[in-house]
C-alpha positions in Angstrom: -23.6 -7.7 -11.4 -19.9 -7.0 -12.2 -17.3 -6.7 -9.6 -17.2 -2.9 -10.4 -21.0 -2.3 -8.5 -19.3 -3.4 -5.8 -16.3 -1.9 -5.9 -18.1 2.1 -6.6 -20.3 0.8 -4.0 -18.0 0.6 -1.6 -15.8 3.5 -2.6 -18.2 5.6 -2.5 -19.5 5.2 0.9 -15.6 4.7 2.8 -13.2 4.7 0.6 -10.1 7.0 1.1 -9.4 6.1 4.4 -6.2 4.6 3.9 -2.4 5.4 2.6 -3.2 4.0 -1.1 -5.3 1.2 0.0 -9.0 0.0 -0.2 -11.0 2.0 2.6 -13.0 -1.3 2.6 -12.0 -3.7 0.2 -13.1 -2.3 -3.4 -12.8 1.0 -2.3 -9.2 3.4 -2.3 -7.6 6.4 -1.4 -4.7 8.2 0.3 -5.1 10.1 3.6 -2.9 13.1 4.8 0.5 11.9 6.0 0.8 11.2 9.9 2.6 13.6 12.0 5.6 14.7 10.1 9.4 14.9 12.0 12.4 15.8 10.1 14.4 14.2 8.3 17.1 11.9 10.5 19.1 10.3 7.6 22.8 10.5 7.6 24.9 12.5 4.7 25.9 11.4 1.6 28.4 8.0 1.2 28.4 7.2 -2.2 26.3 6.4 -5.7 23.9 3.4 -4.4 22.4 0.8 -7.0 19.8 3.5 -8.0 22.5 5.8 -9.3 22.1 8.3 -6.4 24.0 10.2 -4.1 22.3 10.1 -1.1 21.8 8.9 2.0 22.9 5.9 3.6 19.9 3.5 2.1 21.0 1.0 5.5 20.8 3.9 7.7 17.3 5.7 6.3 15.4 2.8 6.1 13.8 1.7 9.7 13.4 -1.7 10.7 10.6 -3.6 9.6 9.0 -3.9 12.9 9.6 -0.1 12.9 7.1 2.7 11.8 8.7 4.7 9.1 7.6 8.5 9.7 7.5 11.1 6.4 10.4 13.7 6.6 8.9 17.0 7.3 10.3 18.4 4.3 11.4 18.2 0.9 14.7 17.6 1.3 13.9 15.0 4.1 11.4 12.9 1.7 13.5 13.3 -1.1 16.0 11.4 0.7 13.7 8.8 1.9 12.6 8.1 -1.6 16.4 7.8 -2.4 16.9 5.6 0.3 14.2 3.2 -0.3 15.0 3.1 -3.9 18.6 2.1 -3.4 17.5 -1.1 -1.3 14.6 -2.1 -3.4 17.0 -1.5 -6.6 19.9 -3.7 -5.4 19.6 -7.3 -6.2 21.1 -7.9 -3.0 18.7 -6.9 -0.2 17.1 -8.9 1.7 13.2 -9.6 2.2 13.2 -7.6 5.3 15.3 -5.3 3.8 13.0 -5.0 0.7 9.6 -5.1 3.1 11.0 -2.0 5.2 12.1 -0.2 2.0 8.8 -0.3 0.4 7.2 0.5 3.4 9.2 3.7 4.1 8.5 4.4 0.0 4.7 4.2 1.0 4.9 6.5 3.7 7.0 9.0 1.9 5.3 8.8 -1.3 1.4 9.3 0.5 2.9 12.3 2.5 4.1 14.0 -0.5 0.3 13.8 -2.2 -0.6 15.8 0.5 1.9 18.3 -0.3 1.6 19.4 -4.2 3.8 22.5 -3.3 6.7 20.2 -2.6 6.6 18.3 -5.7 9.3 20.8 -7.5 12.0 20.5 -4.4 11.5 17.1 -4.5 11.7 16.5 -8.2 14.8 18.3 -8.5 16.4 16.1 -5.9 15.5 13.2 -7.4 17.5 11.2 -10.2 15.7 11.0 -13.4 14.1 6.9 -12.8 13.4 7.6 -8.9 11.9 10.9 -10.3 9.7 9.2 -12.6 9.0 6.5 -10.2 7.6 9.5 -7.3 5.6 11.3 -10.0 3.5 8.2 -10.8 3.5 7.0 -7.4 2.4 10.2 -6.2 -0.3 10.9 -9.3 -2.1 7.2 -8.4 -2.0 8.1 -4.8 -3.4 12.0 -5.2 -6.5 10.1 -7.9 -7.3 8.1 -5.2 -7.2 10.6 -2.5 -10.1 12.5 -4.8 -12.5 10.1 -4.2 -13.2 11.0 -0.7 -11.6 12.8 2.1 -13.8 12.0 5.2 -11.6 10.2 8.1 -13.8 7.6 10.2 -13.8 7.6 14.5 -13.7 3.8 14.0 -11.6 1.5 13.3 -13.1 -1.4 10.5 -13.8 -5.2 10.9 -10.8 -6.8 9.3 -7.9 -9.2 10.0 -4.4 -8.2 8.6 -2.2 -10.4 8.0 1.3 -11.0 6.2 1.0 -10.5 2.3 2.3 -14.2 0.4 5.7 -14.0 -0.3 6.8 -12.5 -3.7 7.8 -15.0 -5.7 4.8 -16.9 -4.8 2.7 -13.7 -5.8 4.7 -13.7 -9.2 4.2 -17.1 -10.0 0.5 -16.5 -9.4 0.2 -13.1 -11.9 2.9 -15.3 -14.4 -0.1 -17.8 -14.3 -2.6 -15.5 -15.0 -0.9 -14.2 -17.7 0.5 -17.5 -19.7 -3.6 -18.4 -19.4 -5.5 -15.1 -20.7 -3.2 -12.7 -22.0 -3.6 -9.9 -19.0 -0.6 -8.2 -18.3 1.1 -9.7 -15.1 1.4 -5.6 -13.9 -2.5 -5.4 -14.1 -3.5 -8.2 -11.8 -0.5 -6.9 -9.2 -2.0 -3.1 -9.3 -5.4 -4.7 -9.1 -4.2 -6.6 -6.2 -2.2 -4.2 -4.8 -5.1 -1.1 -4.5 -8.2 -4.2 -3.8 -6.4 -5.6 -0.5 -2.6 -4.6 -0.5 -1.6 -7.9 -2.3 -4.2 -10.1 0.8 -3.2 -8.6 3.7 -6.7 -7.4 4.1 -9.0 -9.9 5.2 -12.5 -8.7 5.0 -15.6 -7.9 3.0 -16.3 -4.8 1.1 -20.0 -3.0 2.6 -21.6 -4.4 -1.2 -20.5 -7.9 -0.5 -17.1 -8.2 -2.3 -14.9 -11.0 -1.2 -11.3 -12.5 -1.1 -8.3 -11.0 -2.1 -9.5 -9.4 -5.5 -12.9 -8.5 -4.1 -15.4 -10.5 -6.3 -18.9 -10.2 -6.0 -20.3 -14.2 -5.3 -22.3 -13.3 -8.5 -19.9 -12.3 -10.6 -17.1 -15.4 -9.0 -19.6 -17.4 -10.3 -18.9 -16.6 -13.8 -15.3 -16.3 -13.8 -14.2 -18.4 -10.8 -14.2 -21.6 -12.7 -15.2 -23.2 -9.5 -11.9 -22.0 -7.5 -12.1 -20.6 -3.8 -13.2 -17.0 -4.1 -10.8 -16.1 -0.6 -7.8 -18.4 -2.3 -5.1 -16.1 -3.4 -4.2 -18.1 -6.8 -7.9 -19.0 -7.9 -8.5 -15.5 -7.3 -6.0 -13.9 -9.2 -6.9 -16.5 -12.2 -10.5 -15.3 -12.3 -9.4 -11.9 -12.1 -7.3 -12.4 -15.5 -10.3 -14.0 -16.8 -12.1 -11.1 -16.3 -10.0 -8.5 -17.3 -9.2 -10.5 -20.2 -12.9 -10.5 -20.8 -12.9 -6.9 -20.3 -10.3 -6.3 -23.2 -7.5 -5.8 -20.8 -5.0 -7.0 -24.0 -6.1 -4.0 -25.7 -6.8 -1.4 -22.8 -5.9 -2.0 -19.6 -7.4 1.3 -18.5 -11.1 -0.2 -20.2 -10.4 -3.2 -18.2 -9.5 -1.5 -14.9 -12.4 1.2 -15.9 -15.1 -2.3 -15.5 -13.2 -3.6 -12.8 -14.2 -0.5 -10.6 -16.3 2.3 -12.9 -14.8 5.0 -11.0 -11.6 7.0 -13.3 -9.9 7.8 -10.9 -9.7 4.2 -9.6 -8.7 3.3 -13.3 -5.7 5.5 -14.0 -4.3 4.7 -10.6 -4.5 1.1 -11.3 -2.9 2.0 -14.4 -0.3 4.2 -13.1 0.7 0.9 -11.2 0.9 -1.4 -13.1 3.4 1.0 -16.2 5.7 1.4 -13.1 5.9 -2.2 -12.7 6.3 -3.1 -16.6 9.0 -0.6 -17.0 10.9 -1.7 -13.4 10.3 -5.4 -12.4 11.7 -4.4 -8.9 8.7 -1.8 -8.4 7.1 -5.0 -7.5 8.9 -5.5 -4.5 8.7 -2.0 -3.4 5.2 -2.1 -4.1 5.0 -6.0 -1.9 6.1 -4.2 0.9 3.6 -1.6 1.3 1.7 -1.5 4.4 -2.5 -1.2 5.6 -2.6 2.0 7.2 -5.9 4.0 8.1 -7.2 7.2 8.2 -9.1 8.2 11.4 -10.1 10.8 12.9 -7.5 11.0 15.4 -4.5 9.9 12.9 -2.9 7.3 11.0 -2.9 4.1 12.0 -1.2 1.6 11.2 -2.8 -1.7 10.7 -0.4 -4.1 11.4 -0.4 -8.3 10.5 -2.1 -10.0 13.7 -5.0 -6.5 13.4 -8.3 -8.5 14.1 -11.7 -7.4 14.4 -15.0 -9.0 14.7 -16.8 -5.7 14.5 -16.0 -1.9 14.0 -14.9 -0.5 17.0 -13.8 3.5 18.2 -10.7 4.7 17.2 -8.4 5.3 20.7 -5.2 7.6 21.4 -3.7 3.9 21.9 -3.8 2.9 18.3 -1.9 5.5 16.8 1.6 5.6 16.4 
């Protein structure tokens, strides 16, 4: 069995559930944006690394123990887009800096898929590469939203925790690369839409496992006896079998086998051309948090989120 049986498996029964990230792992999907507020960012000081005029990017961007909230309009997320652009451009931000920036890009990005008659407004306020940059972002994360719509009352059994660091990521993908041939973009958008690059810890309902979501079965073939829940050793079996797949030649065939669902394929897709024309999408994308849809909301998953069992949903776990 290939990891895509899996994978439809699962994202047929619960996928969608959270903001551009596996409903269980294997499965994807955006949900509508939380409760939106406007816009609080502060007027215009200047052209930032991006090119913009907008917002002050230190001033937009929350903390990153902070939950970023979408703007309640276009103006509003056009200028959070802006502002997490600028930080995640400029060489010089920090990793908190860059971790809060991509999470604020996340939260802006999934509320403007619910919104398709703000994509003008928002285009227009957007500099051509940020522009681009939204119109992909928002494309993969309205593709995955198709696949299902249907919040849950409960909250799954997973543990979150804190994603490997970056460079330790990029080695890994670098690796992956130098070995099969596979894109280092494609294992990252794999990575990113399977578990949001390992900060989910958990099993998809078909049995997939670790950070890329292997079937035992399939690990078998391609895990060249590595640890299926080890980041590295997965990533490596994941170029072998998207190498195996023809990923050199087609990376949407490759994606398409991966996880035989389309939309699934062109959002991976969508990914990984935003990475290979903008290294630094990378980092935007490394910051991007586990939120999920429930009945009562979005919430927010955070690192240190364990759970032995699914349990309701409460008024407590949102916001």
């Amino acid at each position: 069995m290939i990891p895509g049986v899996a994978h439809r498996a699962a994202a047929l029964v619960a996928a969608a559930l959270l903001v551009g990230c596996a409903a269980e792992p294997g499965g994807v999907g955006e949900p509508e944006p939380a409760v939106a507020r406007p816009s609080t960012t502060t007027e215009a000081s200047g052209p930032g690394p991006s090119g913009t005029t907008s917002s002050t990017a230190a001033a937009a961007v929350p903390a990153p123990d902070e939950r970023p909230v979408a703007a309640g309009d276009p103006g509003g997320l056009a200028d959070q887009l802006l502002a997490a652009g600028d930080v995640i451009a400029d060489a010089d931000s920090t990793p908190e800096e860059l971790a809060a920036a991509g999470h604020l890009q996340q939260v802006a990005v999934a509320a403007l898929a619910a919104r398709p008659d703000w994509d003008a407004p928002v285009a227009a306020a957007l500099p051509e590469p940020l522009r681009n940059a939204a119109v992909a972002d928002v494309g993969a994360a309205r593709e995955l939203a198709a696949l299902t719509r249907t919040p849950r009352s409960t909250l799954p059994a997973w543990r979150i925790q804190a994603p490997p660091p970056p460079d330790v990521l990029r080695r890994h993908y670098a690796e992956g690369e130098a070995a099969t041939g596979v894109p280092w973009t494609l294992l990252a958008a794999v990575h990113l839409v399977e578990t949001r690059m390992s900060r989910i810890q958990g099993d998809s309902s078909a049995g997939a496992q670790g950070p890329m979501q292997f079937l035992p079965s399939t690990w078998a073939i391609y895990g060249a006896g590595g640890d299926i829940r080890d980041d590295r050793d997965a990533i490596l079996a994941a170029a072998r079998f998207l190498a195996a797949s023809g990923a050199r030649e087609d990376h949407y065939r490759a994606a398409l086998r991966y996880n035989p669902t389309p939309r699934y394929a062109r959002a991976v897709v969508a990914y990984a051309a935003r990475m290979a024309a903008d290294e630094r999408a990378f980092l935007g994308y490394h910051g991007w948090e586990v939120h999920y849809r429930t009945t009562l909301g979005d919430v927010w998953l955070r690192p240190g989120y364990a759970a032995a069992e699914e349990r309701p949903v409460t008024p407590e776990d949102i916001g």
